[in-house]
C-alpha positions as CSV (number, residue, x, y, z in Angstrom):
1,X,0.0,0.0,0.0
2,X,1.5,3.5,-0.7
3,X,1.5,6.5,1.7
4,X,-1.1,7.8,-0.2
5,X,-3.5,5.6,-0.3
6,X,-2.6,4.3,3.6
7,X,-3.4,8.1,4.2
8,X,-6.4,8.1,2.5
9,X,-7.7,4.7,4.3
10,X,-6.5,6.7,7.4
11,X,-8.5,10.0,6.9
12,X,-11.5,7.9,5.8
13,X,-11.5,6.1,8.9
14,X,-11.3,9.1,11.2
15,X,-14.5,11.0,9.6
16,X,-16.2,6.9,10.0
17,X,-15.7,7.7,14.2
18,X,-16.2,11.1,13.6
19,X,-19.4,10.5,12.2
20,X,-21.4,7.1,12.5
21,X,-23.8,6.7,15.0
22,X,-23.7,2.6,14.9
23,X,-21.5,1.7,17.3
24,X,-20.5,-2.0,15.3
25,X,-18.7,0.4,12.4
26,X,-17.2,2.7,15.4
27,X,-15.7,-0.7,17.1
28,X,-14.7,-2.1,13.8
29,X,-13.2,1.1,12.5
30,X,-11.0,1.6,16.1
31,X,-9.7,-1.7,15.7
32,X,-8.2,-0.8,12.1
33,X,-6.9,2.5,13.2
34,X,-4.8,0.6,15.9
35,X,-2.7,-1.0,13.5
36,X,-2.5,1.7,10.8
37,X,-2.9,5.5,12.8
38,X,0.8,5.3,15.1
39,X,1.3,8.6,16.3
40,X,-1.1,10.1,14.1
41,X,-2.4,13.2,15.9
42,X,-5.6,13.2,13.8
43,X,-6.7,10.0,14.6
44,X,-5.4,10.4,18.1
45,X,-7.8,13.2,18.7
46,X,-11.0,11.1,16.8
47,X,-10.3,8.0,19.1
48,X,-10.5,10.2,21.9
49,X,-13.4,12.1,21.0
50,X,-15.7,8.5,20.9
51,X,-14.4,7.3,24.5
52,X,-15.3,10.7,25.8
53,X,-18.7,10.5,24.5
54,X,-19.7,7.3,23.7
55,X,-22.4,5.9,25.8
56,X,-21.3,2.1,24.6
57,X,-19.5,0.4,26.8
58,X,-17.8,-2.2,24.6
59,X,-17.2,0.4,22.0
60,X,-15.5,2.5,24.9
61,X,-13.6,-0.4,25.3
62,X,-12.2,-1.1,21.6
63,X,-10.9,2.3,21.2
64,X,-9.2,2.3,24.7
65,X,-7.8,-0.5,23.2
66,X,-6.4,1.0,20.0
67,X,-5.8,4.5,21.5
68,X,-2.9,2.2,23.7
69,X,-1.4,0.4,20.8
70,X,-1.1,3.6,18.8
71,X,-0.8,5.9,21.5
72,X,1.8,4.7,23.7
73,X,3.9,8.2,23.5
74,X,1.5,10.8,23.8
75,X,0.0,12.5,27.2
76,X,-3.3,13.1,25.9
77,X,-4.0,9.1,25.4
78,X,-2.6,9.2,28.9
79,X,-4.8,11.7,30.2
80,X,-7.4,10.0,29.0
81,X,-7.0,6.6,30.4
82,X,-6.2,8.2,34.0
83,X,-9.9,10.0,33.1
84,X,-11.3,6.7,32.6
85,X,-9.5,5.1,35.4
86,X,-10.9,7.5,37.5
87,X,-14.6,8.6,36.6
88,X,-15.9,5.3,34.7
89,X,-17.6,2.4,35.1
90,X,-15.8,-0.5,36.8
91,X,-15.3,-2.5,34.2
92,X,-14.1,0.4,32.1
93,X,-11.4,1.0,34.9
94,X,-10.6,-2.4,34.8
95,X,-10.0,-1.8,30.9
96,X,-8.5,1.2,30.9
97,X,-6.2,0.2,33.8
98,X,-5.0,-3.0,31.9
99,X,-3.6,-0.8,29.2
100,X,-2.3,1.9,31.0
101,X,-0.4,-0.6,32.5
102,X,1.6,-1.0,29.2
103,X,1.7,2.1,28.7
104,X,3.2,3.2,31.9
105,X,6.2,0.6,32.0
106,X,9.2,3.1,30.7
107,X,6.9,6.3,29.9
108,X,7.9,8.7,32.5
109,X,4.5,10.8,32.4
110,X,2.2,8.2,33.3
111,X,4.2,6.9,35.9
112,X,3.9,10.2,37.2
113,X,0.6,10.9,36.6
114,X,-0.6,7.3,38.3
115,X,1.8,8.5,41.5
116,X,0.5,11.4,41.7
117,X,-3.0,10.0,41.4
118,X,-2.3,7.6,44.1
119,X,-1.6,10.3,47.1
120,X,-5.3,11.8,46.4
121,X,-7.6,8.8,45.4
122,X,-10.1,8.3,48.3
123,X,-12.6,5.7,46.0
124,X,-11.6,2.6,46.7
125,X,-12.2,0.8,43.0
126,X,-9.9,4.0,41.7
127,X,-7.4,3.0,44.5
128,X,-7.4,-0.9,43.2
129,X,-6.9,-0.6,39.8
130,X,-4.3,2.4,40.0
131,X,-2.7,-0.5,42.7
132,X,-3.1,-2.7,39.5
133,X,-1.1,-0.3,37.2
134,X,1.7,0.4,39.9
135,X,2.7,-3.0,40.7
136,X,3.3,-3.6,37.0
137,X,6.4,-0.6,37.3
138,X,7.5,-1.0,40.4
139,X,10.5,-3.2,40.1
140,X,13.5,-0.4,40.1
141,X,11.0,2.5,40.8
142,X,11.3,3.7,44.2
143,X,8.7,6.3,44.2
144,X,6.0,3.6,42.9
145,X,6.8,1.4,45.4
146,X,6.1,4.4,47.9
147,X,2.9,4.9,46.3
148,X,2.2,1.0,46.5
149,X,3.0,1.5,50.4
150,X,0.9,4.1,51.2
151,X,-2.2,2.0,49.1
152,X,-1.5,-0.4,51.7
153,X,-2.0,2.0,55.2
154,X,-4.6,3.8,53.3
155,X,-7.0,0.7,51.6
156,X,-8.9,-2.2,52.9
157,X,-9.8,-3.4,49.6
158,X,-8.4,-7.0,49.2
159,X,-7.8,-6.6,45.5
160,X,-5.5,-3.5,46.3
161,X,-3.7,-5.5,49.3
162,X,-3.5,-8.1,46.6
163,X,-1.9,-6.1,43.6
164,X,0.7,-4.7,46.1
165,X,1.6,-8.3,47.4
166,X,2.4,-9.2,44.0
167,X,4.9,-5.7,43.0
168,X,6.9,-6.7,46.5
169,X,7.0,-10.1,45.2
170,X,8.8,-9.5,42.2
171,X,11.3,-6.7,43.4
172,X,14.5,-7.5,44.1
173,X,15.4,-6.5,47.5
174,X,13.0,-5.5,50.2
175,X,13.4,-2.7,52.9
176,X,12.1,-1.9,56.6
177,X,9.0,0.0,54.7
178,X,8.1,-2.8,52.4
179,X,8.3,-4.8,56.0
180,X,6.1,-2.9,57.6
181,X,3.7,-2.6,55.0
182,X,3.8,-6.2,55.1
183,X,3.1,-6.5,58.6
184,X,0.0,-4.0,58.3
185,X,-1.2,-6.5,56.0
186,X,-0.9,-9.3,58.3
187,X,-2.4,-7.4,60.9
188,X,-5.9,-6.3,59.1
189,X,-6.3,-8.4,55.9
190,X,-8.7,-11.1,55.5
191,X,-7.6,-14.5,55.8
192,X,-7.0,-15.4,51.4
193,X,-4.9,-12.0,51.4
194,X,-3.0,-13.6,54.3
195,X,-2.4,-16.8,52.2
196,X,-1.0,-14.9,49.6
197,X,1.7,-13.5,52.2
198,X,2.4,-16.9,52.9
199,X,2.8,-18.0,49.5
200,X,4.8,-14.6,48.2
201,X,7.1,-15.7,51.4
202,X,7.5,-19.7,50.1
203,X,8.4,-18.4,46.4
204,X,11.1,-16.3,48.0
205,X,12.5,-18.9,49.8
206,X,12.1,-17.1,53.2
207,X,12.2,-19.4,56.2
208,X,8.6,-20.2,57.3
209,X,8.7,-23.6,59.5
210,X,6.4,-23.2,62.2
211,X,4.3,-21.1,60.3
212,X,0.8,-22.3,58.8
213,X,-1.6,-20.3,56.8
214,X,-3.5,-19.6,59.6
215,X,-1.0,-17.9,61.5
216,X,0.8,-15.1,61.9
217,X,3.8,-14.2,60.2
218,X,5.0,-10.2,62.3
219,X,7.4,-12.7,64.3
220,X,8.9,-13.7,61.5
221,X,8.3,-10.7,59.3
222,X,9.9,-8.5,62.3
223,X,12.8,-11.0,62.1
224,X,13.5,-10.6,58.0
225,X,13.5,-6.5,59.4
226,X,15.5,-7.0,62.0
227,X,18.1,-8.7,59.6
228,X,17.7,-6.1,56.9
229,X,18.6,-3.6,59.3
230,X,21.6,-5.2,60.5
231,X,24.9,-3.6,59.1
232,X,26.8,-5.4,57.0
C-alpha cells in the first residue's frame, strides 16, 4: 500500500468515528486504526473524541484498546486513560487500567501521573486498579513502590492489598517499609490475602517452619526487618 492511499484509508476512517452513530462500524473502525494510525495526531484526537462520548461500553472499550497500541507516547492518550480510570464504570477501569499498565512501563508521564494520582484517590475501585497499574512498574522505581506502600496503610480493599503483594514479590530487594507494610497487612487483611503473604514468602525462599496459613507471620516478618537492618 502507498502513503497515499494508507493516508487516504486513514483520513477515511477518522470522519467513520467522527461521524457514524452505529457503534459495530465505530468498534470495527478503532480496531483498524490501531494498526494503521501510530502517532497520528488526527486519529489520536478522533479516538479520543468517541471514549469521551460514547455511551457504549464495549465500544469504549475497543478504542481504549487501540488508543494504547497507537498511543503509547503521547500525554493526551494518557490523560485520558487516567480519566477513565478515575470517573468510569468499573469495568471500564478495569479496561483502561489494563492498558495503562503497558503504557506506563518506561513512559515517565504516566508513571507520574498514576503516582500522583495515588496520594489523592479516596474511592476505593480508583485505588485498586491504579494498585493494578503500579505494581506492573515497580520493580526499580522507588517512588512507585512508595505509592504501593501508602495504598497499603490507606486501603482495605483485598484486590488492592493483593496487587501490592504481588509488586513486593517480584522486586528485588525488600526494605524496613516494604516490611512494615507487610506486617499492616498481616495485621488487618482477611484471611485469602493472608495466604497470599504466605505463598509470596514460600516463592522467596524465606524461612517459614512453624508457620501455617492460619497464623501469623510479624514474628517472623519482624525477624526478616530485623536482619535487613543489620549492618553489613
Amino acid at each position: 500500500m502507498s502513503n497515499q492511499q494508507e493516508q487516504y484509508n486513514i483520513d477515511f476512517l477518522v470522519q467513520q468515528l467522527r461521524t457514524s452513530q452505529d457503534n459495530a462500524v465505530l468498534k470495527q473502525t478503532a480496531k483498524h486504526l490501531g494498526f494503521l494510525g501510530a502517532n497520528n495526531p488526527d486519529v489520536i484526537a478522533a479516538l479520543i473524541h468517541v471514549v469521551r462520548t460514547t455511551i457504549d461500553e464495549p465500544t469504549r472499550w475497543a478504542v481504549i484498546q487501540s488508543l494504547s497500541e497507537i498511543g503509547t507516547d503521547n500525554n493526551d492518550v494518557i490523560q485520558t486513560l487516567i480519566e477513565q480510570l478515575n470517573t468510569a464504570r468499573i469495568p471500564t477501569r478495569r479496561i483502561a487500567a489494563q492498558n495503562l499498565a503497558k503504557i506506563a512501563v518506561g513512559n515517565q508521564y504516566a508513571i507520574t501521573t498514576l503516582i500522583s494520582l495515588a496520594k489523592i484517590i479516596e474511592e476505593e475501585h480508583t485505588r485498586q486498579y491504579v494498585a493494578y497499574s503500579l505494581r506492573l512498574i515497580a520493580k526499580g522505581n522507588k517512588e512507585a513502590v512508595n505509592a504501593l506502600i501508602d495504598l497499603i496503610y490507606k486501603s482495605s480493599d483485598e484486590y488492592t492489598q493483593n496487587f501490592c503483594i504481588d509488586a513486593f514479590a517480584n522486586l528485588g530487594e525488600w526494605n524496613t517499609d516494604i516490611i512494615d507494610a507487610l506486617i499492616y497487612i498481616d495485621k488487618t487483611a482477611e484471611f485469602y490475602t493472608r495466604l497470599k503473604l504466605l505463598r509470596m514468602l514460600k516463592i522467596r525462599e524465606i524461612n517459614i517452619n512453624g508457620y501455617t496459613s492460619y497464623s501469623s507471620f510479624r514474628p517472623l516478618l519482624e525477624q526478616i526487618k530485623e536482619e535487613i537492618k543489620q549492618p553489613e
